[in-house]
N, C-alpha and C positions, 0 to 999 in steps of 0.2 A: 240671104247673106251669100254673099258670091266668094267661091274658092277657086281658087286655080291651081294645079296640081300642079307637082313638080317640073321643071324646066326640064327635058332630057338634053338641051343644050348648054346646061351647066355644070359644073365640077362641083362636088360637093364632098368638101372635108368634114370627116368625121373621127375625132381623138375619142380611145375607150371603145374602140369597134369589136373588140372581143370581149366586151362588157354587156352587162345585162339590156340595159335601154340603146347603146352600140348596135349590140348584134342586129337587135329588130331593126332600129330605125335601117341600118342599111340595106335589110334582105327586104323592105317595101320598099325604097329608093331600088334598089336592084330589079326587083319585078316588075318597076313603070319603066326597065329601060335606061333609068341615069349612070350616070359614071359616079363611081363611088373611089375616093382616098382613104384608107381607114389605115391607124396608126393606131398600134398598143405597144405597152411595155411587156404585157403578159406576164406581170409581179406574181407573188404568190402567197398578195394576201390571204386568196382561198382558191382553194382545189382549181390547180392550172389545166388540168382535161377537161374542164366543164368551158373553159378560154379556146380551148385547143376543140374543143367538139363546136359551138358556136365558128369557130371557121372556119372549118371544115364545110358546113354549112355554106361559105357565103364563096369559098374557093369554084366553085362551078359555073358560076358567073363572069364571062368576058370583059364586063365594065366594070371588073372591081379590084385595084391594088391594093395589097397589103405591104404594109411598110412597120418591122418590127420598132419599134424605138420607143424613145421618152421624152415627152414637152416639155422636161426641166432642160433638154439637151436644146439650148439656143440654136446652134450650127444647123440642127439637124431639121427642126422647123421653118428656117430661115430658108434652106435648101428643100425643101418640099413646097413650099409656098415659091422659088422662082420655077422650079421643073414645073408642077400641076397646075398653079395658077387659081385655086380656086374663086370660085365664084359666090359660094355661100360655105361659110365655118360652122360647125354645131361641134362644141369643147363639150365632150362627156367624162372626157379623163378624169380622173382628183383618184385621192384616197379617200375611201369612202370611213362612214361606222365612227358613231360618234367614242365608245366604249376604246377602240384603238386607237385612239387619240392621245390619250393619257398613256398609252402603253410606249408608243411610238411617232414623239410628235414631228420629229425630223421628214419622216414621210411626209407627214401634211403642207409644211410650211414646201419643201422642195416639186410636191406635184403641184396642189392646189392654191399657191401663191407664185413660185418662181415659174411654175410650168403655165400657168395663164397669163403669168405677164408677158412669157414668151408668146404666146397666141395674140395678146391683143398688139403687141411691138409690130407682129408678122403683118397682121391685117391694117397696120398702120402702115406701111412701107411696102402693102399691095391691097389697095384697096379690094375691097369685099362689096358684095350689095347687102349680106346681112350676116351678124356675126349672134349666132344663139348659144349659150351655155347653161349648163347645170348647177341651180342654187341648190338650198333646199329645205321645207319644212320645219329643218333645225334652226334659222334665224330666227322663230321668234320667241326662243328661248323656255322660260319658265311665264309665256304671258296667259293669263288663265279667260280674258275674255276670247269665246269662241259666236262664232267661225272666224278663222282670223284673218285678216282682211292685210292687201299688200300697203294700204295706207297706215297700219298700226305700227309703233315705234318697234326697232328690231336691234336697238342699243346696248343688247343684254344680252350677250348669247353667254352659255350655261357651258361650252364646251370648246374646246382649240377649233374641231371640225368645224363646228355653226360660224366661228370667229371665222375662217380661214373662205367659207361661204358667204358671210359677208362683207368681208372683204375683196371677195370678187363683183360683189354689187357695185360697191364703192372704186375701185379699179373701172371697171367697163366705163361706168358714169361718166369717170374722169378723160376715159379715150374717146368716148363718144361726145365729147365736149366739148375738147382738143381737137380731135380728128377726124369729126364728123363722120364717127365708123356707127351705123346703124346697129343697137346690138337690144338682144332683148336676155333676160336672167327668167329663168324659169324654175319656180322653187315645188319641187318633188313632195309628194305625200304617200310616202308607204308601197310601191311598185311592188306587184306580185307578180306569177306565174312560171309556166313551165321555162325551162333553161334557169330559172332567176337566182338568186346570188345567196351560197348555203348560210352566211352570217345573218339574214334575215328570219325574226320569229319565228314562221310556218314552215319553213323548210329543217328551222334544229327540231319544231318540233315531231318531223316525221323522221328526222332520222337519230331522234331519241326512240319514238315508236319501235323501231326496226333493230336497236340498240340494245333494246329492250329496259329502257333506262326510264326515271319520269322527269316530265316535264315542269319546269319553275316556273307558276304564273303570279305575278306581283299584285297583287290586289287585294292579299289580306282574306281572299275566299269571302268577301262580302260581295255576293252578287247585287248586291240592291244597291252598291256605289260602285258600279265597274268601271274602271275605266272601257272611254271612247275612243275609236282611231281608225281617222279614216284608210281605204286598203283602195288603192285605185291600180285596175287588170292593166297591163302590160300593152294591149292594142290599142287600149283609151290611148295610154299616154302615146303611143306613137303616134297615133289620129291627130292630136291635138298639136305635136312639134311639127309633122306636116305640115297642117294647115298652119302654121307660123309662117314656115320659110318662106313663102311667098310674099310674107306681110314683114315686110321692116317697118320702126317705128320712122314715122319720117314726119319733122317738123321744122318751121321755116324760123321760129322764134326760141324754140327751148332743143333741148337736148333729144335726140333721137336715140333713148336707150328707156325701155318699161320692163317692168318687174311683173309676172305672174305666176298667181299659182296654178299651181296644175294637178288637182289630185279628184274627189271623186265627190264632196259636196256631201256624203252620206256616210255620214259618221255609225259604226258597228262596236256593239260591245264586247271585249276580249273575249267572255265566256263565248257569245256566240259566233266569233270565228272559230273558235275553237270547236265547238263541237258541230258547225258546219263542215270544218277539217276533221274530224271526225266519221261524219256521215260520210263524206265525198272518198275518205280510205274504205270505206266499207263495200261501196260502191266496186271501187279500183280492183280489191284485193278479193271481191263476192264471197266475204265472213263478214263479221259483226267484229270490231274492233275497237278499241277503248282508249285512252291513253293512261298512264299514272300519272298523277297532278300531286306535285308539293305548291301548298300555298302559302308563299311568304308575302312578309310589308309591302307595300308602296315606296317604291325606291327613292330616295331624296330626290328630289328636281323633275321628276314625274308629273305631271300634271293630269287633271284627270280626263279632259277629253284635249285631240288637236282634230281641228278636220278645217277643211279648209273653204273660204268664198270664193266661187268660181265664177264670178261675174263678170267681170274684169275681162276674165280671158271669152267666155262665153259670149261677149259682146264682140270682140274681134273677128271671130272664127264659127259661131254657130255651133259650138257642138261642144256637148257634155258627155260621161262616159255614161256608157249603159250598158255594162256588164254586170251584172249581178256576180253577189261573193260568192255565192253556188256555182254559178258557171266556171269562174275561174277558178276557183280551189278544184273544182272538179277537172279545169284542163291540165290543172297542177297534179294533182295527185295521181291521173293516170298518166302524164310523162313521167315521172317520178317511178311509179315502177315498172315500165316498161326499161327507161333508162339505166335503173340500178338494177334490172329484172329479179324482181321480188313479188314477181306473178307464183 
C-alpha cells in the first residue's frame, strides 16, 4: 500500500488545534516540517490550562500560526481562508460529550452545525484538495449489531451530539456534490492518552483516585455481561488521518466524500480497562493502588458492546492501530502524574 507523507508544500488548516486530536495531529505535521494554521476558541468546556499547556507545546515551531477564534465566526473563517490559502482542511472543532448536550444544546447547534457550514461555505469559495472532519462513534446510535460497519443505517441518533454529527455527514455530502469539494467524515472511537480530554471515563477515573472519591461504573457489577468499548491510543488515530490527507476521495461518476471509522477493531471489557488503569497507576505511582467502585445499572440507551469495522479505512491506508491498552494507559498515567505531580 503506498503512502505518501505529507506535502511540506502545503498549508494545512486545522480547527480545535488546542484540542485533544488537534494538538497531536499538528505537532506530527510540525516535525515533518509543514506549515500548520490552527484555530481554537479555547472554550472552557474543560480545564483551559490543559488548551493552554497543549500550545505551548506547539508555539516553538516556526511554521505554526495560531489564530484565537471561532468557526461559528463566518467573517473570521472567510478571512483565514483568503490570507492562508489552504490547501488541505482537517475540522476538529465541535462541541464535544454527548451528556452536554442536553445540558447546553446552544453550543452544539452553533459550533457543530453553524461553525461547519462555515468551513464547508470557505472550502467552497476556495477550493481545497481535501477537506477531512471529525464524525463520531455516536451516529450509530442505540444500534446493537456489532462491529458496526459505515454501511449500517445511522438514522437514529440517541443524542443532539450524534444528531449534530450526522448532520455534518449529511452537510459534506451535499458540498461535495455541489461543489466537487473532496471531503472524507471520520467517525472517532473512544481516543485516549496523555494530554487527552478530562470528561473522558479514564481520566475522572484517576482523578477520582487522587480525589479520593469512588468511581461509578455502569454495569450492574455483573462481570459476565460487561459491557464492551473499543479505546483506540492517540498516535493510532493521528497515523491513520495522516495517511488520509494525502488520499481524497476522488470519483468521476459519484460523489467524492466517504465516511470511515477509525477506532481500534478490538473491543475491551470495562472491568478490564479498568483494572489495567489500575495496574498502570501502580506502576506510575510504585505503591499498589485500588480504586473504590460503586456499581450501578446500565444506563438507558447504553448498549452493551460499540467497537468498530476498520476495513473500510484499513483498505485505503494500510494500517490498523497497534497499541495495546497497556501501553497507552501506561503513557497515560505516567503524564498524568508527572503533569499534576502526584509522584
Amino acid at each position: 500500500m503506498s503512502y505518501k507523507t505529507p506535502s511540506h508544500k502545503k498549508t494545512y488548516l486545522i480547527t480545535g488545534a488546542a484540542g485533544f486530536i488537534g494538538f497531536y495531529l499538528s505537532k506530527k505535521l510540525l516535525q515533518q516540517g509543514c506549515r500548520v494554521i490552527g484555530i481554537d476558541n479555547i472554550n472552557d468546556y474543560y480545564d483551559v490550562n490543559l488548551k493552554l499547556t497543549r500550545l505551548e507545546l506547539l508555539k516553538p515551531f516556526d511554521n505554526f500560526i495560531f489564530i484565537k477564534g471561532d468557526i461559528s465566526d463566518k467573517l473570521l473563517i472567510s478571512n483565514v481562508f483568503d490570507e492562508h490559502k489552504p490547501n488541505i482542511v482537517v475540522n476538529l472543532a465541535a462541541q464535544a460529550g454527548v451528556r452536554y448536550s442536553i445540558e447546553n444544546p446552544d453550543a452544539y447547534i452553533q459550533s457543530n452545525i453553524i461553525g461547519f457550514y462555515n468551513i464547508l461555505e470557505a472550502c467552497r469559495h476556495n477550493p481545497v484538495d481535501h477537506l477531512l472532519y471529525a464524525s463520531s462513534s455516536s451516529v450509530y446510535g442505540a444500534n446493537k449489531k456489532v462491529p458496526f460497519e459505515e454501511t449500517d443505517m445511522v438514522d437514529n441518533p440517541v443524542s443532539l451530539y450524534a444528531a449534530t454529527k450526522k448532520s455534518n455527514e449529511l452537510m459534506a455530502y451535499t458540498y461535495s456534490h455541489l461543489y466537487k469539494i473532496p471531503a472524507t467524515g471520520l467517525r472517532f472511537f473512544t481516543v485516549y492518552g496523555p494530554l487527552g480530554r478530562p470528561d473522558m471515563a479514564y481520566f475522572g477515573f484517576t482523578d477520582k483516585y487522587f480525589a479520593d472519591e469512588p468511581i461509578k461504573i455502569f454495569n450492574n457489577g455483573d462481570f459476565d455481561n460487561d459491557l464492551y468499548r473499543d479505546f483506540t491510543y492517540i498516535d493510532d488515530i493521528v497515523e491513520g488521518i495522516e495517511r488520509l490527507l494525502n488520499k481524497p476521495s476522488v470519483s468521476e461518476d459519484t460523489v467524492a466524500h466517504k465516511v470511515y471509522n477509525i477506532g481500534n477493531n478490538s473491543p475491551e471489557k470495562l472491568m478490564t480497562f479498568i483494572e489495567t488503569l489500575e495496574q498502570c497507576l501502580t506502576i506510575s505511582l510504585s505503591k499498589e493502588i485500588s480504586f473504590k467502585k460503586l456499581f450501578e445499572p446500565i444506563k438507558p440507551g447504553d448498549v452493551p458492546a460499540t467497537y468498530a469495522s476498520t476495513e473500510s479505512l484499513e483498505k485505503v491506508i494500510g494500517f490498523k492501530p497497534t497499541t495495546s491498552i497497556k501501553e497507552g494507559l501506561q503513557n497515560f498515567t505516567d503524564w498524568y502524574v508527572n503533569y499534576y505531580k502526584k509522584r
